[in-house]
C-alpha positions as CSV (number, residue, x, y, z in Angstrom):
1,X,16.5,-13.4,15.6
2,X,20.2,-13.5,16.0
3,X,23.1,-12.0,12.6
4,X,21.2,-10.7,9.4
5,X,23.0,-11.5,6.6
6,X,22.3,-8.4,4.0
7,X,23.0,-8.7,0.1
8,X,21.7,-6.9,-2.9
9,X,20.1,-9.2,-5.3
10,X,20.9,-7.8,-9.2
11,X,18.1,-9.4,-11.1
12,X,20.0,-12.4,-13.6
13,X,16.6,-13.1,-15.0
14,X,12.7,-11.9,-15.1
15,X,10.2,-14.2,-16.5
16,X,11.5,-16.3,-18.8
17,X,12.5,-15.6,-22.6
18,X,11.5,-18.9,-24.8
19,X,12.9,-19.3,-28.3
20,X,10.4,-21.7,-29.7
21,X,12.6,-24.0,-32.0
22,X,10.2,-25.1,-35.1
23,X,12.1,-27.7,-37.0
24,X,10.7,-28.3,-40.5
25,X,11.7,-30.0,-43.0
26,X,14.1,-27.9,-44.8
27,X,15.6,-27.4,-41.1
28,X,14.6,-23.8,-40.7
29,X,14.2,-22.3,-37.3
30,X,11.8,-19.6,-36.3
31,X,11.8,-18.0,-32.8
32,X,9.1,-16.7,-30.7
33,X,9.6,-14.0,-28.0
34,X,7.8,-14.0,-25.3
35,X,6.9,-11.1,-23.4
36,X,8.4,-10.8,-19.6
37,X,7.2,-8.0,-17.2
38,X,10.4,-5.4,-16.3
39,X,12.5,-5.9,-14.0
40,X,12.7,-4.6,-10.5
41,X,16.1,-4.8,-8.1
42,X,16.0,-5.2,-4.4
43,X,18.2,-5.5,-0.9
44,X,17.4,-9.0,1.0
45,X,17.7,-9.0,4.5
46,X,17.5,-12.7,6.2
47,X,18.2,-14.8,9.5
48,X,17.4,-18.1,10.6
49,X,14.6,-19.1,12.6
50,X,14.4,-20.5,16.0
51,X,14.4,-24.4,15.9
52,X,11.3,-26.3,17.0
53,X,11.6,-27.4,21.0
54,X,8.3,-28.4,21.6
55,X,6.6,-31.2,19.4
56,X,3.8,-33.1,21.0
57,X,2.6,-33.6,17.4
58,X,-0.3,-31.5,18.2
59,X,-1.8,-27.7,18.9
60,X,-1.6,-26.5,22.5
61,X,-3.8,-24.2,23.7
62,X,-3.1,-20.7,25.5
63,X,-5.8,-18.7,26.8
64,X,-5.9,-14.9,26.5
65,X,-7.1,-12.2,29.2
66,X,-9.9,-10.8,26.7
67,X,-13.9,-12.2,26.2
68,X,-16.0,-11.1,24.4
69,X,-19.0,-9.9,26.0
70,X,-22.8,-8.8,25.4
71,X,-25.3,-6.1,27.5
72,X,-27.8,-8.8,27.2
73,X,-28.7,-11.8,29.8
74,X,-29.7,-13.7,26.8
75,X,-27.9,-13.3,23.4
76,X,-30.1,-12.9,20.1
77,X,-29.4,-12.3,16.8
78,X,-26.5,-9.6,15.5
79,X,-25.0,-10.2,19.0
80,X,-23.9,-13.6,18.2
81,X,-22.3,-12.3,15.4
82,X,-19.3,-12.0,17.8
83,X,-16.1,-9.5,17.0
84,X,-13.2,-9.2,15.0
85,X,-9.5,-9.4,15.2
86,X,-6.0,-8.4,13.1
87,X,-3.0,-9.6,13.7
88,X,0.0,-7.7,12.3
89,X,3.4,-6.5,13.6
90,X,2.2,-2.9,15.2
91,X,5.6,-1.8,16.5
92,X,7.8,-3.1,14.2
93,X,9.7,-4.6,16.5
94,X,9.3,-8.0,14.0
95,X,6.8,-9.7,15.8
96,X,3.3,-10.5,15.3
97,X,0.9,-8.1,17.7
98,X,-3.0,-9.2,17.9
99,X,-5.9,-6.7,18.3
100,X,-8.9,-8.3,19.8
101,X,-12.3,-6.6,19.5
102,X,-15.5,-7.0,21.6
103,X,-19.2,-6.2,21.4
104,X,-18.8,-4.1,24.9
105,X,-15.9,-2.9,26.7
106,X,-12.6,-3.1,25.9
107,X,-11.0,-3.7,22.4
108,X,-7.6,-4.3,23.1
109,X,-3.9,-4.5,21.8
110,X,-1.9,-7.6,22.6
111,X,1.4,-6.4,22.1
112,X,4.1,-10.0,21.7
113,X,7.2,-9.6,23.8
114,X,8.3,-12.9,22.5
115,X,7.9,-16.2,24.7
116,X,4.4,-16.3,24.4
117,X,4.2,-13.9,26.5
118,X,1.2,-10.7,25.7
119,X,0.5,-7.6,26.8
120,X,-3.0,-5.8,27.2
121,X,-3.5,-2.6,26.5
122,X,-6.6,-0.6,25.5
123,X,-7.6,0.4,22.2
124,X,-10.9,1.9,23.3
125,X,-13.7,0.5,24.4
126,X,-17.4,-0.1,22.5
127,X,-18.0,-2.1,20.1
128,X,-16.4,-4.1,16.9
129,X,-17.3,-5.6,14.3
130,X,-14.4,-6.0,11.6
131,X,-11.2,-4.9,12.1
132,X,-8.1,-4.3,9.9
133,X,-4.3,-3.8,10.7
134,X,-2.8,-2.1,7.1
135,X,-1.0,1.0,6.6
136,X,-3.2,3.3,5.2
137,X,-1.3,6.4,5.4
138,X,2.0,5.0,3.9
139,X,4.5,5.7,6.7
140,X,5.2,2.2,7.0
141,X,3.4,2.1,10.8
142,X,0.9,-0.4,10.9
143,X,-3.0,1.4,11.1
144,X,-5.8,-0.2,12.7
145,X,-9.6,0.6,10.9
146,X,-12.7,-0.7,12.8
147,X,-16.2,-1.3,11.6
148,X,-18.0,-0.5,15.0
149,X,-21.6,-2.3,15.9
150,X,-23.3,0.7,14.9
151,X,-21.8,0.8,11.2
152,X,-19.4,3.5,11.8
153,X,-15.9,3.4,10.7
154,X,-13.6,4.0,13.1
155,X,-9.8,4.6,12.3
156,X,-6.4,4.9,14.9
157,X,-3.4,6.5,13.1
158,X,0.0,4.7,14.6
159,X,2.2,7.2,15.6
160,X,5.2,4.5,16.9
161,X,6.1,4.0,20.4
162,X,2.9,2.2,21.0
163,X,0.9,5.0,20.5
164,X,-2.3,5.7,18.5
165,X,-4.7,8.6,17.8
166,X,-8.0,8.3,16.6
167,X,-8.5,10.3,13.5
168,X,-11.1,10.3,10.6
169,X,-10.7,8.9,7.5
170,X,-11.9,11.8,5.5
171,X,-14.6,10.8,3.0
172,X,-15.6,7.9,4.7
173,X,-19.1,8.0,5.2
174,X,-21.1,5.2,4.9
175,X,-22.3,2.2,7.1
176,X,-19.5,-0.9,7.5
177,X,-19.8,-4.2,8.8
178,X,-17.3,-5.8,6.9
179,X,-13.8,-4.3,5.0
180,X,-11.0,-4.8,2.9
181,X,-8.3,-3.1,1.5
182,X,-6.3,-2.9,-1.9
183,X,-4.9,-0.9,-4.9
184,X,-8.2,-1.2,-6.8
185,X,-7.0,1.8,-9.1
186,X,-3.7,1.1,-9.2
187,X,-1.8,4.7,-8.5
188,X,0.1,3.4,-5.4
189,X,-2.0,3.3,-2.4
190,X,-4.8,1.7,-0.7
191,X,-8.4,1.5,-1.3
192,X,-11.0,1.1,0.9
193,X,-14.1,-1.5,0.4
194,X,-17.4,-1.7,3.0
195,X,-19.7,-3.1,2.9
196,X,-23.1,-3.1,5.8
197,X,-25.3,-5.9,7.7
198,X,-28.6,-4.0,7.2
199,X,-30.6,-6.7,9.4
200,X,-28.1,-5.8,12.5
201,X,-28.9,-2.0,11.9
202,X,-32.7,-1.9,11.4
203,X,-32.6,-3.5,14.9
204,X,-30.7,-0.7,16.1
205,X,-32.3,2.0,14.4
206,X,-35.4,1.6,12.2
207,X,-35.0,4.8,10.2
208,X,-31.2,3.7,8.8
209,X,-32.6,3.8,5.4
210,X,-33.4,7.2,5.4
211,X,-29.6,8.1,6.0
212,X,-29.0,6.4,2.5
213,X,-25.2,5.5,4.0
214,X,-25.8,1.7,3.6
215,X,-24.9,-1.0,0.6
216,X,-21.6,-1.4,-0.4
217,X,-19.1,1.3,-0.8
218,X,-15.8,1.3,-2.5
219,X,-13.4,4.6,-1.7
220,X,-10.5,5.5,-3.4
221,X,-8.0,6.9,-1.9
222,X,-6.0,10.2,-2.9
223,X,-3.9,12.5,-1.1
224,X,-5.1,10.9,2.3
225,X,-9.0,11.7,1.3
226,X,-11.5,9.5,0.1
227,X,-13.9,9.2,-2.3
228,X,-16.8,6.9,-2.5
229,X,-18.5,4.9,-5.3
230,X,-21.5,3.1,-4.1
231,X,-21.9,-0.1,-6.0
232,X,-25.4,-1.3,-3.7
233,X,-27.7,0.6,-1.5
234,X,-28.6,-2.7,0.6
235,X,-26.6,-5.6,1.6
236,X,-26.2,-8.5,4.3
237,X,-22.5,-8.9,4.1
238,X,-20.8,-10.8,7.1
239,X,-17.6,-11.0,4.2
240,X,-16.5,-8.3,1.5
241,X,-13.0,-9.1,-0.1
242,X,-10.8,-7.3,-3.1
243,X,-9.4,-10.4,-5.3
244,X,-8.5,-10.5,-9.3
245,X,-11.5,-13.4,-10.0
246,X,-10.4,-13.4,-13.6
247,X,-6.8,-13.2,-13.8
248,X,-6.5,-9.8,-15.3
249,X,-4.3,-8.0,-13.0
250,X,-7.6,-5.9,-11.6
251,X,-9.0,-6.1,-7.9
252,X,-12.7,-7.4,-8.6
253,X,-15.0,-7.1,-5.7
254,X,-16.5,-10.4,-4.3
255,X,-19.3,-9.8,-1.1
256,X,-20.9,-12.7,0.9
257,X,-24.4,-12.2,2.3
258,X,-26.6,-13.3,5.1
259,X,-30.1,-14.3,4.3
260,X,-30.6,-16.1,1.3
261,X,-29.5,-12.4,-0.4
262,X,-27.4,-13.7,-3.2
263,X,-23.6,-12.7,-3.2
264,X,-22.3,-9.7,-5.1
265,X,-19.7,-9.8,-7.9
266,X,-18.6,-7.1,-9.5
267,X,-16.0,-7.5,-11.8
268,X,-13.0,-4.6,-12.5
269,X,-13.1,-4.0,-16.1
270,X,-11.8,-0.8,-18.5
271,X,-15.0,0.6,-18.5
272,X,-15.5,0.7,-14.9
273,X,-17.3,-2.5,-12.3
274,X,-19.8,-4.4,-13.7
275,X,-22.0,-7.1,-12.0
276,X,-21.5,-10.6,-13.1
277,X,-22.2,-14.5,-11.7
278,X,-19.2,-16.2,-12.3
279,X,-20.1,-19.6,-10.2
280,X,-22.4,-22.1,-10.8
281,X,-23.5,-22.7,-7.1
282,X,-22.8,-20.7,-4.3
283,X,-23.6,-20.6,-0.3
284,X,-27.1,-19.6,1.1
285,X,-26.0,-17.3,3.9
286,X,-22.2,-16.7,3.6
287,X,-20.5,-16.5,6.7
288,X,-17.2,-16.0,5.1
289,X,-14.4,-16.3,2.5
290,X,-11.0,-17.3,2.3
291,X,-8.6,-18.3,-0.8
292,X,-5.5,-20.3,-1.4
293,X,-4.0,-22.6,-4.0
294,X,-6.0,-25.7,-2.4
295,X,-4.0,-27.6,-5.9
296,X,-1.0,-26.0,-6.6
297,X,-2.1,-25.4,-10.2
298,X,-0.9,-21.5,-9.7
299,X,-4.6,-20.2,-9.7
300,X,-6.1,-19.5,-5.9
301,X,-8.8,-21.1,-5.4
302,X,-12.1,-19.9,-3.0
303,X,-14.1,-21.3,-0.1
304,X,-17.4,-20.2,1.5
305,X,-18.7,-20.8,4.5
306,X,-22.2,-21.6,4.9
307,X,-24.4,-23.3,8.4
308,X,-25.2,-27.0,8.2
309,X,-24.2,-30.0,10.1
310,X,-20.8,-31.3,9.9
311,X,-22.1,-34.9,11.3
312,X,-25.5,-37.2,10.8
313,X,-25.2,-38.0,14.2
314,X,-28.7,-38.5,16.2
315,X,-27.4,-36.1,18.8
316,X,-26.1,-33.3,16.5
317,X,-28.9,-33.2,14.3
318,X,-31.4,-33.5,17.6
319,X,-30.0,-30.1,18.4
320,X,-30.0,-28.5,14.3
321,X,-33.8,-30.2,13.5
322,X,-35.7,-26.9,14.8
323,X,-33.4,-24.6,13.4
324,X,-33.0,-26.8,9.7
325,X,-37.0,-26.7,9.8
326,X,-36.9,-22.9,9.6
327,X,-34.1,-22.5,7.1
328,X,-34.6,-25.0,4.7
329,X,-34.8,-23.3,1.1
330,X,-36.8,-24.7,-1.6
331,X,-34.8,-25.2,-4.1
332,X,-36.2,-23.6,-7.5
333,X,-35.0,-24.4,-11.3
334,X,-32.1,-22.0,-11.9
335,X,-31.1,-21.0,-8.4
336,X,-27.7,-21.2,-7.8
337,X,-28.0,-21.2,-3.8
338,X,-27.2,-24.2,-1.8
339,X,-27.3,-24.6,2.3
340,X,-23.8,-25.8,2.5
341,X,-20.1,-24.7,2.2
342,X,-18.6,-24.0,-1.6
343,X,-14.9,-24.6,-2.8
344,X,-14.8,-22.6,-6.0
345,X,-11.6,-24.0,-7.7
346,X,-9.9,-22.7,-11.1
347,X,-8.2,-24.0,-14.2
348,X,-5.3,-23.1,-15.1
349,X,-7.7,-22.3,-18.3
350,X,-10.0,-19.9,-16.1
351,X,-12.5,-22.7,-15.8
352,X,-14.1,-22.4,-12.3
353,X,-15.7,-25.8,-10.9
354,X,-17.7,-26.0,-7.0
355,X,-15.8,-28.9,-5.8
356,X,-16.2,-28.6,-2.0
357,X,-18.3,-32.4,-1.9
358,X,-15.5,-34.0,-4.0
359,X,-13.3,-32.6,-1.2
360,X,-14.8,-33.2,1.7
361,X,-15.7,-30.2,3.7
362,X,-19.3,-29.5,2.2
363,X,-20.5,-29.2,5.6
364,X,-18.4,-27.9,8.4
365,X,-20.9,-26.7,11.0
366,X,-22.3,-23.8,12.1
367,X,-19.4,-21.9,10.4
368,X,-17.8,-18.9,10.9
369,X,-14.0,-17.5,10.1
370,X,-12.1,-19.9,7.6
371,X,-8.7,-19.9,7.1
372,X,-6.3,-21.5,4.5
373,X,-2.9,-22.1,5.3
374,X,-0.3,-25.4,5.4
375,X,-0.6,-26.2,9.5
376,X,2.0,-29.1,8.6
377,X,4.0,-27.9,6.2
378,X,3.5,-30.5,3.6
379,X,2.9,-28.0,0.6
380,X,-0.4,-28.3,0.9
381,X,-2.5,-25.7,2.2
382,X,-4.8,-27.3,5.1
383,X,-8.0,-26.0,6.6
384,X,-9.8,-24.1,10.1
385,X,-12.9,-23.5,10.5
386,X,-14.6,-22.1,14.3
387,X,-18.1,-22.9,14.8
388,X,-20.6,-22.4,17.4
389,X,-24.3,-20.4,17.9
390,X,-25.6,-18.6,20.5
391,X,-29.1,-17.0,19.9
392,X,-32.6,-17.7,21.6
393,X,-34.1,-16.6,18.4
394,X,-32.6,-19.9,17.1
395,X,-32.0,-22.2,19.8
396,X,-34.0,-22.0,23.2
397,X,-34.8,-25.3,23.0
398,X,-30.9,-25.3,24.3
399,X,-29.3,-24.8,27.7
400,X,-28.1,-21.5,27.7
401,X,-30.1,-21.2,24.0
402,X,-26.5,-22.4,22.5
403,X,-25.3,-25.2,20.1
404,X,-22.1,-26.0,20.7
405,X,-20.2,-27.2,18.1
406,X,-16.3,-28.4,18.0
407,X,-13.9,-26.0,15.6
408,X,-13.0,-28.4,12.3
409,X,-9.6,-28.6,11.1
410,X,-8.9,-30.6,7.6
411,X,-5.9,-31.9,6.6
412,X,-5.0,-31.3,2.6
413,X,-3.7,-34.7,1.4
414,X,-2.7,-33.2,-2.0
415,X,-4.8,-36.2,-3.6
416,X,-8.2,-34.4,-3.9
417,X,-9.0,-34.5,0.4
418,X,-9.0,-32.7,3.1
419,X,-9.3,-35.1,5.8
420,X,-10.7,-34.4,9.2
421,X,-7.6,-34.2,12.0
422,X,-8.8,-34.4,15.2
423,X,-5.4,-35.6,16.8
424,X,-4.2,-32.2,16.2
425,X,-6.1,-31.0,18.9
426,X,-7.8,-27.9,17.4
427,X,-11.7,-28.5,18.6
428,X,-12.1,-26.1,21.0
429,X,-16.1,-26.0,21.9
430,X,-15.5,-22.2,22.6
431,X,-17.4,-20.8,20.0
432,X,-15.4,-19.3,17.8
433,X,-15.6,-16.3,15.5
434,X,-13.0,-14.6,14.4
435,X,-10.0,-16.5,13.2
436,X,-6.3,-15.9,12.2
437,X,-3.0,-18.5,11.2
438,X,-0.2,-16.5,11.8
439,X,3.5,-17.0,13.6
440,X,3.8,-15.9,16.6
441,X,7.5,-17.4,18.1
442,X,9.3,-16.8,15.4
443,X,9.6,-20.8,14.6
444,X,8.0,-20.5,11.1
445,X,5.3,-22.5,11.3
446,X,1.6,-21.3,11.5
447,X,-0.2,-20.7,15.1
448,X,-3.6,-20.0,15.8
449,X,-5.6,-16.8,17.8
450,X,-9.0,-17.1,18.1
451,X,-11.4,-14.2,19.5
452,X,-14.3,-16.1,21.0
453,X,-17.8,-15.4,22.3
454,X,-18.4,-14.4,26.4
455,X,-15.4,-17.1,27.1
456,X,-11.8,-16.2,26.8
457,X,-9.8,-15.8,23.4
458,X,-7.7,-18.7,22.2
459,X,-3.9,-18.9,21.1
460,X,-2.8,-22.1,19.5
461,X,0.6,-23.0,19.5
462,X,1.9,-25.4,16.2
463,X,3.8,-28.3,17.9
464,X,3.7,-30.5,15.3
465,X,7.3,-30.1,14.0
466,X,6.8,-31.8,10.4
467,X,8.3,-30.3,7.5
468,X,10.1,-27.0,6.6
469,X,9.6,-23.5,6.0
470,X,10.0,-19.9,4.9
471,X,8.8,-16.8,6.2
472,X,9.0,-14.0,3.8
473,X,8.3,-10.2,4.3
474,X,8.1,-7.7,1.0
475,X,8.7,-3.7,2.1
476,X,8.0,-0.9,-0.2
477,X,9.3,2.0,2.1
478,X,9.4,4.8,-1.7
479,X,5.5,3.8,-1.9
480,X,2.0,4.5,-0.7
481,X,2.0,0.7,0.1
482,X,5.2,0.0,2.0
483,X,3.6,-2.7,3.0
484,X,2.9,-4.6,-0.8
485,X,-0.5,-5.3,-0.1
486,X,-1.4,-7.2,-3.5
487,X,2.0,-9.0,-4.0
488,X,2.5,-12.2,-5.4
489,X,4.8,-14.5,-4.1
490,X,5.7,-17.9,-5.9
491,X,8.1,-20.6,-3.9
492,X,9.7,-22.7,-6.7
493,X,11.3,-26.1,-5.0
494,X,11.8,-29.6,-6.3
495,X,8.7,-30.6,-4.6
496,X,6.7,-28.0,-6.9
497,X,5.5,-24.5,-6.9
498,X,3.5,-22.5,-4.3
499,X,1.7,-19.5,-4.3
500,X,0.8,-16.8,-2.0
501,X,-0.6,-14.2,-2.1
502,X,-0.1,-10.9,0.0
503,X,-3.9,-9.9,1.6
504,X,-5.4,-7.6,4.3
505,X,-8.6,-9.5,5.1
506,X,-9.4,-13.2,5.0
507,X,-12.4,-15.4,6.8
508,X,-14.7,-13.4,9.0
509,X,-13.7,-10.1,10.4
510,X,-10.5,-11.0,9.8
511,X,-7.7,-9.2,9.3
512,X,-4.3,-11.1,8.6
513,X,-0.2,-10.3,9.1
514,X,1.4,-8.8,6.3
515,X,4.2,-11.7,6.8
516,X,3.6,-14.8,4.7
517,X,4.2,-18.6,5.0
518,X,5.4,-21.1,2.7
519,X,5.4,-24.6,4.1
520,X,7.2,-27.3,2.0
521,X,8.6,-31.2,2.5
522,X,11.2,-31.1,4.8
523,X,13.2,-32.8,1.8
524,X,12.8,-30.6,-0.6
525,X,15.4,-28.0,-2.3
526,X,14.8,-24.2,-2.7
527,X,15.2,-23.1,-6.2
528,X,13.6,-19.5,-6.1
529,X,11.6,-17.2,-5.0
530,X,9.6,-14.9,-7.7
531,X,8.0,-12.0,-6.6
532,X,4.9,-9.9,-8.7
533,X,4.9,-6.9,-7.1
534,X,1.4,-4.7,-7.1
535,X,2.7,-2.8,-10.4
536,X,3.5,-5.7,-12.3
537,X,7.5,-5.7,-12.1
538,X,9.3,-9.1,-11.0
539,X,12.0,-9.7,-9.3
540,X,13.7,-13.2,-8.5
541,X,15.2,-14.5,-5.3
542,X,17.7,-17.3,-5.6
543,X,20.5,-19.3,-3.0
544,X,17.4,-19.5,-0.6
545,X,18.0,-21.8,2.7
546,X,14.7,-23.2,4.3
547,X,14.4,-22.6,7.8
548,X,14.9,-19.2,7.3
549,X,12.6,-15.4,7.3
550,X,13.7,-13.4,4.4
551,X,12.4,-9.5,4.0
552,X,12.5,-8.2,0.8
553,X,12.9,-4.2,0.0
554,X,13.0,-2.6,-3.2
């Protein structure tokens, strides 16, 4: 990365203090204070990035040595479900390491020794279903949690070196297909939130409900032991995410579920979670969630993936029309479930409105992982979606019992679309499940991995060399959370505002990099960077250069 340039940033100004000047007629002034959250100093460590070589103006592809595979000739349900994947810097070495997981045999680490260059090694090997890559001991090594086939959760302490050790997370007991992980209580370190596919463990084992370990689970974490709180004894979630719905500085719970069981909210409140319905549609069978600021209003916004056909086409819907005979819902007065995709958008008012016709990406496909992010660094936040189904439960009246579907990739225009973008060469007929934007050369712009089913995982390199960027990393090394997992980080610019926010699991499975993006017009001028950290104190970044990665420690 070449000569860091290292300066202590003493805060100037947090927030903002307004003096309200009320003019009246006698000329009197009153002021108003406005409150401002404390402040919060920090050391800034930056370096420029390498400069784009390569622009071909679209994706290139890059295959990687991992599939994964089935112990079945013919793939059913719950098998087609695929594996996860997390990408996140494991040695700290500064550069973006992938973990790949598979339904049987080996679950590997892809360790990046720069160049695009990988290297296997073995995890274990069994199964995976989710996978995250946070620090959950606070000794600011990267972790790696796996929710296994069977519902177990599975957890590999890092020791540095490249080294792991399985260990248990003590307290964790019930089943898991899906995870995330926050400060939901707020005293410093990480919480765990599970949640189960019940229809994928019947078929393993019948008797599962007698084990009462399924539902959703949240555990809070103290003194490296958890303790659970179930919130449901059943549930069909292929997504379970920790995000503040309501703007109130709490981690709500929000889980997406598989056939036709409506979602679960639960809402973070001072007398504890409480259920609540805060949308006016939502998906059938959600596949997955992911969030960004699709506006730039400052309020993230939230898409759900759901299964229908992204084209009319005689020949695409020749190969749905069995399965949209079987799935089609009735729809009945007051029943908020629709067969399609859902872009749950907010006011800066807290007003939430489903918007995802008016945008264009209603229907994507048999859709699994989704990803927000700005491939083209316009300062708008584009979208990926993978697709694909293999299941003779569903589809035997298809060779091979699969419908293959191209991966959909939508270009924000910032004028209410997100337009379709098949020049960037991003519809790989793979069959795609789990799905991560992250930088992987160090050039600042957004790649691609992709953990496929029974054909090879996918890297996609970002030649399109448009616009400009920032890579920021936020360290907390005094903390449970060196990592500042629930940090908010605002890009001001002449161009506008952007917001990120800092997450452990997005899409399906998914876990993403700790590292975050801002893309922006290559014209535009850096003004600041404001930081929220996960207690509430602010700190402000100024004399920022684009083009460069910037970590942040307080």
């Amino acid at each position: 990365m070449g000569d860091w340039e290292i300066r202590e940033w003493r805060l100037l100004l947090i927030g903002l203090f307004l003096l309200l000047l009320l003019l009246g007629c006698n000329g009197n002034q009153e002021a108003a204070e406005v409150e401002t959250a404390p402040a919060s100093s920090v050391v800034v460590q930056q370096g420029a990035l390498h400069q784009d070589v390569a622009c071909s103006g679209q994706f290139v592809a890059r295959a990687l040595p991992h599939v994964t595979g089935t112990a079945v000739e013919r793939i059913g349900f719950f098998y087609s479900n695929g594996a996860g994947l997390a990408v996140n810097d494991l040695d700290n070495d500064g550069d973006n390491d992938i973990v790949l997981g598979n339904l049987l045999g080996e679950n590997q680490i892809f360790w990046n020794d720069g160049d695009w260059r990988f290297r296997p090694a073995l995890l274990f090997e069994g199964s995976a279903r989710a996978i995250s890559a946070v620090d959950v001991d606070g000794d600011s090594w990267i972790d790696i949690v796996v929710a296994t086939r069977s519902g177990d959760v599975r957890f590999w302490r890092n020791l540095g070196d490249e080294q792991f050790t399985e260990e248990r997370l003590v307290g964790v007991t019930g089943y898991a297909y899906s995870m995330d992980w926050g400060d939901v209580d707020q005293d410093g370190d990480l919480d765990l939130l599970t949640a189960s596919y019940d229809a994928s463990l019947v078929k393993q084992n019948p008797l599962y409900q007698e084990e009462d370990r399924a539902g959703v689970t949240l555990y809070y974490q103290e003194n490296s032991q958890f303790t659970g709180t179930r919130l449901a004894s059943e549930a069909q979630a292929l997504t379970a995410q920790l995000a503040d719905l309501n703007a109130d500085g709490r981690l709500d719970i929000l889980v997406g579920n598989d056939f036709d069981v409506p979602d679960y909210v639960w809402l973070n409140t001072a007398d504890g979670f409480q259920a609540s319905q805060p949308f006016a549609a939502t998906t059938m069978s959600t596949m997955s969630f992911t969030w960004g600021d699709v506006d730039n209003n400052g309020r993230a916004d939230l898409f759900a993936t759901d299964m229908h056909p992204y084209s009319e086409a005689p020949e695409i819907m020749e190969q749905w029309q069995p399965v949209m005979d079987n799935m089609m819902h009735d729809m009945m007065p007051g029943d908020i479930q629709q067969m399609t995709n859902v872009l749950q958008m907010w006011g800066e008012d807290g007003s939430v409105q489903e918007t995802a016709v008016q945008y264009g990406i209603s229907t994507s496909g048999w859709t699994w992982s989704s990803q927000f992010g700005d491939l083209d660094q316009d300062g708008f936040l584009d979208l990926y979606v993978v697709n694909g189904m293999q299941a003779m439960d569903n589809f035997s009246h298809l060779p091979n019992d699969e419908l293959i579907e191209e991966n959909q990739v939508y270009r924000n225009d910032g004028q209410g679309n997100f337009v379709a973008m098949p020049s960037w060469r991003l519809n790989s007929i793979y069959g795609g499940r789990s799905m991560v934007l992250a930088d992987f050369d160090w050039d600042g712009d957004l790649d691609i991995v992709i953990n496929n089913l029974q054909k090879p995982a996918q890297l996609f390199e970002n030649q399109l060399c448009s616009g400009a960027n920032l890579l920021v990393d936020v360290r907390q090394p005094q903390t449970s959370n060196p990592y500042g997992l629930g940090t908010t980080l605002i890009l001001h610019t002449s161009s506008g505002s952007y917001q990120r926010l800092v997450r452990a699991s997005s899409g399906y499975l998914s876990s993403n990099p700790s590292r975050t993006h801002f893309g922006f017009p290559a014209e535009s001028e850096l003004q600041s960077l404001q930081i929220i950290w996960p207690d509430g104190t602010e700190s402000v970044i100024d004399n920022l250069q684009k083009g460069n990665w910037l970590r942040i420690t307080r």
